[in-house]
C-alpha positions in Angstrom: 17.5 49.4 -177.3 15.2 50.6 -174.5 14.9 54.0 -175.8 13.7 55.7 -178.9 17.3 56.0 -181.8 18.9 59.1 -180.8 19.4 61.6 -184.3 23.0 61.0 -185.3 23.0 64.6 -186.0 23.9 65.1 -182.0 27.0 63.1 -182.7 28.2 64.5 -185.7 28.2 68.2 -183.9 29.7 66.4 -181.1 32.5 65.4 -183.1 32.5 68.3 -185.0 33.3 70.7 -181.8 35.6 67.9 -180.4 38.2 67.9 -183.2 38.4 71.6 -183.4 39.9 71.6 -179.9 42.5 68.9 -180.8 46.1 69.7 -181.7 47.0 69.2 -185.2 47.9 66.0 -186.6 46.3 63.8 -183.9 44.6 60.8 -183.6 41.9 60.8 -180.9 40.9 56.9 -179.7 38.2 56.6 -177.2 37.4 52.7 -176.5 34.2 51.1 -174.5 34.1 49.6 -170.9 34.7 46.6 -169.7 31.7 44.0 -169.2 32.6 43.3 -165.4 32.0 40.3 -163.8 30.2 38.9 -160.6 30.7 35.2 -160.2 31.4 32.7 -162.0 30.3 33.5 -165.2 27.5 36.1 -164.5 28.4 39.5 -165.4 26.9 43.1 -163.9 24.9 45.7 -166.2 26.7 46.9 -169.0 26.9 50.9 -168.8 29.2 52.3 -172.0 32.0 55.0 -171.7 30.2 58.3 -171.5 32.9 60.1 -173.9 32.9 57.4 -176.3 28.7 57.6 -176.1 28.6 61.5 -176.6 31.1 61.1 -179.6 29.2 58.0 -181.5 26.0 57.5 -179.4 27.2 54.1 -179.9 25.6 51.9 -176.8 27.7 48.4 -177.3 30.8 46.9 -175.3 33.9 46.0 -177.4 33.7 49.4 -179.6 36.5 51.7 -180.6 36.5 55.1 -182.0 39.0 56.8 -183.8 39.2 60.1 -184.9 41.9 61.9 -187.1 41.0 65.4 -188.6 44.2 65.7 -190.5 44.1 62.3 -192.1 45.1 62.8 -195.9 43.1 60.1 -196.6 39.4 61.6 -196.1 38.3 57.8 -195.2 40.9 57.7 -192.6 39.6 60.8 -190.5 37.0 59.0 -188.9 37.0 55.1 -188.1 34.2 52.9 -185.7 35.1 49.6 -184.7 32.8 47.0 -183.0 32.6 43.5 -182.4 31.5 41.1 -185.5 28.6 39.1 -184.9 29.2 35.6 -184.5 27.1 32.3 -184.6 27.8 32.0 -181.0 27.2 35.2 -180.0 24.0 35.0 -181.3 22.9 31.7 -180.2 24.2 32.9 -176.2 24.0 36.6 -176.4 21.5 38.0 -179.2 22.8 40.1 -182.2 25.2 42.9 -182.5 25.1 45.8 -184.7 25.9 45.7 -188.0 27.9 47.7 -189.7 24.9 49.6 -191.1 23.2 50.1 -187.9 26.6 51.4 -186.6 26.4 54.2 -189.4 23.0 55.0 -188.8 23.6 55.5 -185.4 26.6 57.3 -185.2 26.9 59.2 -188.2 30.7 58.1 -188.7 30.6 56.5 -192.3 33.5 54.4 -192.3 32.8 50.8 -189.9 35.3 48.3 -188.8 35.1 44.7 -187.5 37.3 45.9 -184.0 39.7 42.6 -184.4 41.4 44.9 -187.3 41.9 47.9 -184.9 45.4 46.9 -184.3 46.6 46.9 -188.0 44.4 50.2 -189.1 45.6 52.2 -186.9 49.2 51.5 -187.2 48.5 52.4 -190.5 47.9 56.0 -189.7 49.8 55.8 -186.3 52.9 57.1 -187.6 51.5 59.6 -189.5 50.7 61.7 -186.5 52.5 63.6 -184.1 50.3 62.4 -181.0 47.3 60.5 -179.2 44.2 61.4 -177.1 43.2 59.2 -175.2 40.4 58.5 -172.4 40.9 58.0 -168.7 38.3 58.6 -166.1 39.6 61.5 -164.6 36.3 62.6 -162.7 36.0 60.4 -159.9 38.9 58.6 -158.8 37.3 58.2 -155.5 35.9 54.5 -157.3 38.0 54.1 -159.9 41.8 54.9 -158.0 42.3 50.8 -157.9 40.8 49.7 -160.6 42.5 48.9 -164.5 39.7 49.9 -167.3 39.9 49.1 -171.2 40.8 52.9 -171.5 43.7 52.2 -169.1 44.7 48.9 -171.0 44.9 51.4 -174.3 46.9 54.1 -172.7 49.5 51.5 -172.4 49.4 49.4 -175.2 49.9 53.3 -177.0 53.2 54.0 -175.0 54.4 50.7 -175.5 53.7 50.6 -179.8 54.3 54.7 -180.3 56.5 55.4 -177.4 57.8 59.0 -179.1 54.4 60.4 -179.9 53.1 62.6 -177.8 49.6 62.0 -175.7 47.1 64.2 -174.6 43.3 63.6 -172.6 40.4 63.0 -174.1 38.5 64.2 -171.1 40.2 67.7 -171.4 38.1 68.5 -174.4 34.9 66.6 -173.0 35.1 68.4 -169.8 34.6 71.6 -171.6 32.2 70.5 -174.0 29.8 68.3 -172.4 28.6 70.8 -169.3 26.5 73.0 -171.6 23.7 70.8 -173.4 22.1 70.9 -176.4 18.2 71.1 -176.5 18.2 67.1 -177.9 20.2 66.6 -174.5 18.0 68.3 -172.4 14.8 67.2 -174.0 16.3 63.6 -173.1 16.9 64.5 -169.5 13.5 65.8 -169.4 12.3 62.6 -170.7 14.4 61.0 -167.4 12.4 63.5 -165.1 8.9 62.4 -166.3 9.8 59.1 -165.0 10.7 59.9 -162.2 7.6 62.1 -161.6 5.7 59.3 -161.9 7.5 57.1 -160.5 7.4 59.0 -157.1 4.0 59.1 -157.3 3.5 55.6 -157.6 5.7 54.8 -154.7 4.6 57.7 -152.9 0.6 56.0 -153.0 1.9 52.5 -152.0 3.6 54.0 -148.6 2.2 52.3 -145.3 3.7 52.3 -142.0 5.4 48.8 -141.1 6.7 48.6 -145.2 10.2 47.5 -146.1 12.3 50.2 -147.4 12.9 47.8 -150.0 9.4 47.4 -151.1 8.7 51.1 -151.2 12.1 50.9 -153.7 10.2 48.2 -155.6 7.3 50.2 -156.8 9.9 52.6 -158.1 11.2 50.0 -159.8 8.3 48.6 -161.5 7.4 52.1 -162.8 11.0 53.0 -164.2 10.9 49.7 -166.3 7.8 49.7 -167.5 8.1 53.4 -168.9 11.0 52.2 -170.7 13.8 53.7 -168.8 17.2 52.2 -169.3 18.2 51.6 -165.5 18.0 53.5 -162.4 20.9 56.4 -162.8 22.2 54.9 -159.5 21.2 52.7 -156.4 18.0 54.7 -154.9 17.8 55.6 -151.7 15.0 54.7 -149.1 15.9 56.0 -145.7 13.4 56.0 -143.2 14.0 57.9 -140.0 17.5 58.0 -138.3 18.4 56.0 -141.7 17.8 59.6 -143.2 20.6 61.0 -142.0 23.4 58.9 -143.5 24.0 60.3 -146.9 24.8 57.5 -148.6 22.5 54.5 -147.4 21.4 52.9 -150.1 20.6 49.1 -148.2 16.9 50.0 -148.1 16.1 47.3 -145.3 14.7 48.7 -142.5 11.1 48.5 -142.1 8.9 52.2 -142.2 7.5 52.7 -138.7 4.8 55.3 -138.2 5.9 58.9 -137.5 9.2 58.6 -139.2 9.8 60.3 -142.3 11.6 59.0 -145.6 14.3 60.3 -148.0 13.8 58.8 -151.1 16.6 60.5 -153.4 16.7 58.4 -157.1 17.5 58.9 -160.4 16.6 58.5 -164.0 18.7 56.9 -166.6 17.4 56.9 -170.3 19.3 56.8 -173.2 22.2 57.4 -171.2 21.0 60.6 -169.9 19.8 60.8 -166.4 17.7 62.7 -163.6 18.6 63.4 -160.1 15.6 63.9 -157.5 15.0 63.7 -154.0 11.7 64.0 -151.9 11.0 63.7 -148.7 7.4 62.0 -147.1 6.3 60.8 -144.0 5.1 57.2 -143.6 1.9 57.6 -142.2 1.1 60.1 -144.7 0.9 63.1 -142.2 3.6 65.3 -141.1 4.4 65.9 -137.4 4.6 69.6 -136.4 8.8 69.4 -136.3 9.2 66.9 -139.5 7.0 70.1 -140.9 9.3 72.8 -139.7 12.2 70.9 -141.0 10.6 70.3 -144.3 9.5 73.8 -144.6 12.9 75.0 -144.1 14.8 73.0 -146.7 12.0 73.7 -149.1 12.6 77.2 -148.3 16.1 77.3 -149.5 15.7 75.1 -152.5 13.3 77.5 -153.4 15.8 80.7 -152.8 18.8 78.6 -153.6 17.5 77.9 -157.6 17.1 81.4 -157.8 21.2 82.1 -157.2 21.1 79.8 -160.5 22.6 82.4 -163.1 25.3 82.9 -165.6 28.3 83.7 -164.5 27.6 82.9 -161.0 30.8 80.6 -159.7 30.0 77.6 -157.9 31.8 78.9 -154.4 29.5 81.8 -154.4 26.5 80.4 -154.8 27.5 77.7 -152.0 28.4 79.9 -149.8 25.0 81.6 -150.2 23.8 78.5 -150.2 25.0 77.5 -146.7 24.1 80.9 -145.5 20.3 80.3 -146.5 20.6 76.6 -144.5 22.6 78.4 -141.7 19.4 80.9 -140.7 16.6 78.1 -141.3 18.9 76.3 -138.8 18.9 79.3 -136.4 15.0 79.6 -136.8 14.3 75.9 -136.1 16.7 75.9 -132.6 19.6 74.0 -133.8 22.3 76.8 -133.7 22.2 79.9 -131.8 22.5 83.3 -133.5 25.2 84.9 -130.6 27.8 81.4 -131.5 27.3 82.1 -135.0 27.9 85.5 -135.0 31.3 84.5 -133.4 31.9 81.4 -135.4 35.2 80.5 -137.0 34.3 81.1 -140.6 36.4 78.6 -142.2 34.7 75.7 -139.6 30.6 77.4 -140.1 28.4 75.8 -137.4 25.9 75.3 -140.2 28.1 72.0 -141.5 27.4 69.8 -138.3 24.1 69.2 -139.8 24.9 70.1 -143.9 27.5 68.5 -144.6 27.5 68.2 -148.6 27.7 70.6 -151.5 24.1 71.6 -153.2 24.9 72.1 -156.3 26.1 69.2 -159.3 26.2 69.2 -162.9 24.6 66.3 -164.3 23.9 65.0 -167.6 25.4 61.5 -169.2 26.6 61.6 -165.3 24.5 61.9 -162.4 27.0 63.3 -161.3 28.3 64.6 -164.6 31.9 65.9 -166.0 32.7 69.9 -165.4 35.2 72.3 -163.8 33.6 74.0 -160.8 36.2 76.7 -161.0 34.3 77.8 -163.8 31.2 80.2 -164.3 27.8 78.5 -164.9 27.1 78.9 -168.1 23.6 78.9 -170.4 22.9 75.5 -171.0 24.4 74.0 -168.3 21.8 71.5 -166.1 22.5 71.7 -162.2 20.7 70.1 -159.3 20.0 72.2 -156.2 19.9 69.6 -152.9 19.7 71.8 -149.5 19.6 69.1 -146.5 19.0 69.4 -142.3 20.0 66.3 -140.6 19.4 65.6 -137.1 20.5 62.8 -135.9 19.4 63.0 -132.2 16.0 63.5 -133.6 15.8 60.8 -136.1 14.8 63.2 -139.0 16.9 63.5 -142.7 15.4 65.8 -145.1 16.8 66.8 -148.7 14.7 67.9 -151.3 16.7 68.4 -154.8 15.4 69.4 -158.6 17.3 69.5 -161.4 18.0 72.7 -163.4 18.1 74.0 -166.5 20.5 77.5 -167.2 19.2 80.2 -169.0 19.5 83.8 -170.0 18.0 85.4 -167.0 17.9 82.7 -164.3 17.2 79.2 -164.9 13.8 76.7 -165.3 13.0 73.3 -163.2 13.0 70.1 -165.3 11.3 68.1 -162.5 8.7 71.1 -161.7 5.8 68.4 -161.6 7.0 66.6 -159.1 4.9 66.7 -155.9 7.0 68.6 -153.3 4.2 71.0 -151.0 3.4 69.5 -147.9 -0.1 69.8 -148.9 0.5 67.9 -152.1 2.1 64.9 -150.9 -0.2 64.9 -147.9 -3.3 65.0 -150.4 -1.6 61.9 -152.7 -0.6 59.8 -149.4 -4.2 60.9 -148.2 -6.1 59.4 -151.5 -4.1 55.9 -151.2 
């Protein structure tokens, strides 16, 4: 693995807080992904079920776990399956763990060969009164069309135990995995140092006439070579009007001089991941309205962190948030104060240029599991992401850092990161 073995003591509490929200006499079973494929036979990245991977810390495809507190057989109560090396699979693929490694690892003593999944569990299956069992339930904007190995198990359990009763895995996990442990954070902070210098790298190598693309590269080089397990999702290079689409990720156009770029990337190591965006201008200098514009979204990122408190719920602090972006807005001639002050408040002026939401959990997702009808809590790890976006003008800007909750506010896990106007024009300056 990429990153430095995780202390199966995370996973054991993990587990340990899981099963005491689980009804009695249950059996929990939370499987892997799928390895999808391309073409032909190439397949994409392998990325492993985040609630399997907070339970086990186990990082392989074809693993199962099972968990069942009230087994009366003590070896029963906890069961990891995965996938038997083979000849083959070492000759093509490389080794798998062993049953050993799997222990070490996860903490969960008893290890299974997952072809003898089946005939274990129905061992136990009619035992208990009911299942849990995983489905993504967090995005279904991606997922609404597709059939996972989660789904697959969901019904090959109503079709084998079609009178027990079933409850969600990602009930539990959405309550549990919001608030981090210091190991989780000190992992996440681990992401952010990456990233840190990984901006600065690409942030020297900036020259008008680039490629978005090549800018990306230099990320790229400096994410791999610090050991980071992939980017935490497809970065984004947007220079000028490209700024101003949220999600343009094709990174093609070429940097002219006088635009400025939105770079917003992330982080993934050990299956924890940052979330940061900057923005520079090409040439290394910022004009006097790419300046105003910056200045104001700094400005509410800066007030914005500061609403970061427990028991602060997540429609207050964005509608404070949009009231800070409103009156930078107002300052910077975009809206005018008299049709504001007269505005319908359920359709605010402020949204015709910010648009999204500034605040996310994130964790094992960028974009990470949590119910936003509930108060932020200590622990928790939010980003704050103002943006302006002017498309007439050609100028995106979102600046975003990710947060760590405490006691009496909250502290910045991407602090270092350049983000003055007089620090990134010193960097650019020194190229």
């Amino acid at each position: 693995m990429r990153y430095k073995q995780i202390s199966n003591t995370l996973f054991l509490e993990n587990r340990e807080r899981f099963i005491a929200q689980m009804e009695p006499n249950t059996i929990a079973v939370l499987t892997s992904n799928d390895v999808n494929h391309n073409n032909a036979d190439d397949v994409m990245g392998f990325t492993q079920n985040n609630d399997l991977f907070y339970l086990s810390g186990i990082d392989q495809e074809e693993s199962i776990l099972v968990l069942y507190p009230d087994a009366a057989k003590p070896e029963n109560r906890a069961i990891l399956f995965v996938i038997e090396t083979s000849e083959q699979i070492k000759i093509w693929d490389g080794e798998k763990l062993t049953k050993a490694q799997a222990t070490a690892i996860s903490g969960v003593e008893r290890v299974e060969w997952v072809e003898g999944f089946e005939k274990i569990l129905q061992l136990m299956g009619f035992e208990a009164d009911g299942f849990y069992l995983g489905h993504n339930e967090h995005v279904k904007r991606v997922t609404f069309n597709q059939q996972t190995q989660q789904d697959r198990m969901i019904l090959w359990v109503k079709e084998k135990y079609p009178l027990h009763n079933l409850h969600r895995v990602s009930k539990i996990t959405r309550d549990l995995r919001p608030v981090k442990s210091k190991v989780e954070i000190d992992l996440m902070q681990h992401a952010a140092n990456i990233s840190m210098a990984s901006f600065e790298r690409a942030l020297k190598a900036t020259k008008p006439g680039m490629k978005e693309y090549e800018i990306e590269a230099e990320l790229s080089y400096n994410l791999i070579k610090s050991g980071a397990t992939r980017h935490a999702f497809n970065a984004i290079i947007a220079s000028g009007k490209n700024a101003c689409s949220l999600h343009y990720n094709t990174n093609d156009d070429v940097c002219k001089d006088g635009d400025m770029i939105l770079m917003d990337f992330g982080v993934c190591y050990a299956n924890y991941n940052s979330d940061t965006t900057r923005c520079f201008p090409v040439n290394g200098k910022f004009s006097a309205r790419q300046k105003a514009v910056y200045s104001a979204v700094l400005h509410c990122l800066k007030e914005g962190s500061k609403l970061f408190k427990p028991g602060v719920l997540s429609a207050e602090y964005e509608q404070q948030m949009g009231k800070l972006v409103e009156a930078e807005l107002i300052k910077l001639g975009l809206l005018n104060a008299e049709d504001v002050a007269k505005q319908d408040p359920k359709k605010p002026l402020y949204k015709k240029y910010y648009m999204h939401n500034s605040a996310h959990h994130i964790g094992l997702d960028v974009h990470d599991v949590g119910l936003y009808s509930c108060p932020f809590e200590v622990g928790m790890v939010l980003t704050c992401e103002p943006g302006i976006y002017i498309p007439e003008e050609g100028i995106g800007c979102r600046l975003e850092n990710d947060y760590v909750i405490t006691e009496d506010g909250c502290y910045n896990l991407t602090e270092a990161m350049p983000i003055e106007i007089e620090e990134i024009e010193a960097i650019m300056k020194n190229n």
